[in-house]
N, C-alpha and C positions, 0 to 999 in steps of 0.2 A: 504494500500500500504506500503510494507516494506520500510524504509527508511535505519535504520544501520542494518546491519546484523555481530550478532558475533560468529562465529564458534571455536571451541575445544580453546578458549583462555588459555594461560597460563601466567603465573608470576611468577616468580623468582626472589627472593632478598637476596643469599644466602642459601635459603629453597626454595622451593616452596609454594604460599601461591593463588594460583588461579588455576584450576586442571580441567581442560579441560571444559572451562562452555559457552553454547553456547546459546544464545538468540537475538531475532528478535524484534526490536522495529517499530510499524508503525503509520504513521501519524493522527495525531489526535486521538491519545489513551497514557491512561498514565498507564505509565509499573513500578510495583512497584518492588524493589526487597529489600528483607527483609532478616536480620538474625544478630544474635548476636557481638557483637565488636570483630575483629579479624577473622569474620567472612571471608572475601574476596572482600564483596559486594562495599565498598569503592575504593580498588583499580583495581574495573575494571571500574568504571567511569574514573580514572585518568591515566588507560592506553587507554580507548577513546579517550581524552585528548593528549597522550604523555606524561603527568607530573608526569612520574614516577623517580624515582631516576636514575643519571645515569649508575649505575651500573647494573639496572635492565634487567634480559633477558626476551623478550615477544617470545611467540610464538601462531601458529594460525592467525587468520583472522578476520579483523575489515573492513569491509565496508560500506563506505559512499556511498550511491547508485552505482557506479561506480568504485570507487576512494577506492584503498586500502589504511589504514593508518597505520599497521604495518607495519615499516620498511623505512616510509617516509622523507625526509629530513626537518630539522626542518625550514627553510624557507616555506617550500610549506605548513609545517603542522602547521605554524602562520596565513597562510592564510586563514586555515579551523577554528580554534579558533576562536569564538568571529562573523564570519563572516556563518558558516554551521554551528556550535557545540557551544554551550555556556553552561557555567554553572554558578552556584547558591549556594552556599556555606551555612553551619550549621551559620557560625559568618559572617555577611554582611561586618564586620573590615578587612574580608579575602581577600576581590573583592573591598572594596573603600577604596579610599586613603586618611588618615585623613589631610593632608594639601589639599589637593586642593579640590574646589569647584565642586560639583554635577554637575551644568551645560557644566562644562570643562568633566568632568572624561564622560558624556554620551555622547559629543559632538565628543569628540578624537577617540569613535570607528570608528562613523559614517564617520569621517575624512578619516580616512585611508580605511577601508573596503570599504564604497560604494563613497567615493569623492566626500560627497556633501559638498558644500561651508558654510561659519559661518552661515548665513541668514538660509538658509535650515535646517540645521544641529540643530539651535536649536531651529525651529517653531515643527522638528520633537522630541525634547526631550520635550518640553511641553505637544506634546501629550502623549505622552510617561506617562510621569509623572500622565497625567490625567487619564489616561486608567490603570493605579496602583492604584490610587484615592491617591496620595501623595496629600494634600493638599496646595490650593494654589501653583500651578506648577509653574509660574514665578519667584514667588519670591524665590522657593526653588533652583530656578538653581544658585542660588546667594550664596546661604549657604552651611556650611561643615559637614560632615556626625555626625560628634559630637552633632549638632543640631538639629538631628532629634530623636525619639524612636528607640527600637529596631524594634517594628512593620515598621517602616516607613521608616529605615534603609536596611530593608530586599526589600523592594516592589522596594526602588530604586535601590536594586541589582537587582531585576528582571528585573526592564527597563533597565539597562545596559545592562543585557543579553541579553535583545528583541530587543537591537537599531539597528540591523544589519538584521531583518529577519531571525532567525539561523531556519535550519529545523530538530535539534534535540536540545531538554533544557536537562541539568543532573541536578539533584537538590538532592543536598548531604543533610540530615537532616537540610531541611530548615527551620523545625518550631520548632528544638529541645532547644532552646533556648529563644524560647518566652512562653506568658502567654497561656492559653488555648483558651479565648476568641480570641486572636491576633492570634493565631493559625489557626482557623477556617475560618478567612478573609484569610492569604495567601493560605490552601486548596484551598477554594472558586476560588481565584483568578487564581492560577495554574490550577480548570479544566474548568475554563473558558476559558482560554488562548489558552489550547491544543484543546477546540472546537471551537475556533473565528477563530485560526491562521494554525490549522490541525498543529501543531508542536508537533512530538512525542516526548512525557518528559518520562523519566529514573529519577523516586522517590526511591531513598536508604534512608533508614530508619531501624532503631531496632524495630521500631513501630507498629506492625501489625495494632493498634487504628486509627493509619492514614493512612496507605492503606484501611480499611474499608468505610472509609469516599472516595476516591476517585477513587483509581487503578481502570483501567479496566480487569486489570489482575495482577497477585500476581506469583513470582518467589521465592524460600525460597533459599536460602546458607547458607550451613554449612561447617568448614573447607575447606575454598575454591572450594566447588563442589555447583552442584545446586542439589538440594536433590527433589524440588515439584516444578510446573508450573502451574498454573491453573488459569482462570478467578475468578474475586474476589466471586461471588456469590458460584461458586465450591468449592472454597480452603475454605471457612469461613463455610461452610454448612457441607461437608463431606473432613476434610484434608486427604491425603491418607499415608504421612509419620508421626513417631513417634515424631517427631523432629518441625515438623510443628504444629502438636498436644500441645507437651508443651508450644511452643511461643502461642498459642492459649489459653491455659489451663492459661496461665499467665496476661491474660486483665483482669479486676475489671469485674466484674459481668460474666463472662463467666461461662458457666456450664459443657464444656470440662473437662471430665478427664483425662490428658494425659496415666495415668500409667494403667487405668482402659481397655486401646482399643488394642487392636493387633497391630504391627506395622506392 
C-alpha cells in the first residue's frame, strides 16, 4: 500500500539540484535510494520534511496519503513531523539534545503529538527503549546522550523517531558513522521495524553494501535525476544503467566491471 507518493519533484537553491524525481514508498518495505554526495538523494528526504533552506523553491508533488505537503503551512506541517514523518539522522548529536535527558527528549514528543500524560508517556519510552535493546531502559531515561555509545546513541534516535507511530521513517546514512559490527545491529533493527510496524523507511545512503543487506528495492541518483529503480535482487544481479554499474563495480569483492558492459 503506497503510503508517500513523490511525483516530478524538484529543488532549487539557486541551481537546481533535484530534476524531476519521482518515487513511491509503501508500507512495510524499505526503499533505498543510493548515489554519490551531491548526488540529490539527501535533499529530497528534507524537502519530505520541509527542512529545506528558506530560500529554496520546491516544485511537484509530495503526498502523504491524502495530504499534500508541498506548499503546506509550517504549522500544519509541524504536525506531520515527528507525528506521520520522522526521521533519523547520519550523527544521532543531530536529533538529541546534549543537555537534556533521554527520558524528557522521548517523552516531549509523545506530549504534544499524541497527549498522553507523564505516567503514560514514559511507561511508553521504556518500551520504546526496550524494543531498541538500549540497555537497561529505566535507568537510561535518566541519562544524557553523552553517556551512551554511538551505537546506542543512534537506537535512541530511532525510538524518538518511533514514539509517535510515524507511518513513514527517513533514515539519512544512519550507520555511516559507526563501527561495522554496530552497523549490522541498526540494519537489523530498521528491517525489523518496517516489518513489526509496516512503516515505510526511505534509507539514503552512498552505500550500495547496505542496501544489499536490507532495501526491498534500490532507486540510484545521479545529478539530481533518478537514473535506475529496481528491486534489490534486480539492481545487484543485472544493473541496467552505467552509473549504477560503477557504484557497483566499486564494493570490495564485486566482480562488476563497470567500463567493460554497455550502458
Amino acid at each position: 500500500m503506497s503510503i508517500l507518493d513523490i511525483r516530478d519533484l524538484t529543488v532549487d537553491i539557486g541551481r537546481p539540484l533535484v530534476k524531476g524525481l519521482t518515487l513511491t514508498l509503501e508500507a512495510g518495505r524499505i526503499h533505498g535510494l543510493a548515489g554519490e554526495s551531491g548526488s540529490g538523494k539527501t535533499l529530497t528526504a528534507m524537502a519530505v520534511l520541509g527542512l529545506l533552506p528558506r530560500h529554496a523553491r520546491t516544485g511537484g508533488s509530495i503526498r502523504l496519503g491524502d495530504t499534500e505537503l508541498i506548499g503546506m503551512r509550517r504549522r500544519a506541517l509541524n504536525r506531520v513531523r515527528g507525528r506521520r514523518i520522522a526521521m533519523v539522522f547520519q550523527d544521532p548529536s543531530a536529533s538529541l539534545h546534549p543537555q537534556i535527558q533521554v527520558g524528557r527528549q522521548l517523552t516531549d514528543h509523545m506530549k504534544v503529538h499524541l497527549g498522553l500524560k507523564k505516567d503514560a508517556a514514559r511507561a511508553r519510552a521504556i518500551e520504546l527503549l526496550e524494543r531498541v535493546q538500549v540497555p537497561a531502559p529505566e535507568a537510561a531515561l535518566k541519562r544524557y546522550p553523552h553517556q551512551f555509545s554511538g551505537g546506542q546513541r543512534q537506537r535512541i534516535a530511532i525510538a524518538c523517531a518511533l514514539a509517535c507511530d510515524p507511518d513513514v521513517l527517513l533514515a539519512d546514512e544512519p550507520t555511516t558513522a559507526l563501527d561495522v559490527t554496530v552497523q549490522a545491529g541498526i540494519l537489523t533493527l530498521l528491517r525489523e521495524l518496517a516489518d513489526e510496524r509496516q512503516i515505510a523507511v526511505l534509507l539514503v545512503t552512498h552505500d550500495l553494501g547496505v542496501m544489499s543487506a536490507i532495501a526491498d528495492e534500490v532507486a540510484v541518483m545521479k545529478d539530481g535525476r533518478l537514473v535506475e529503480r529496481a528491486d534489490r535482487e534486480t539492481l545487484f544481479r543485472s544493473p541496467q544503467h552505467e552509473y549504477t554499474r560503477q557504484l557497483l563495480a566499486a564494493l570490495p569483492g564485486s566482480s562488476i566491471e563497470g567500463d567493460d558492459q554497455d550502458a
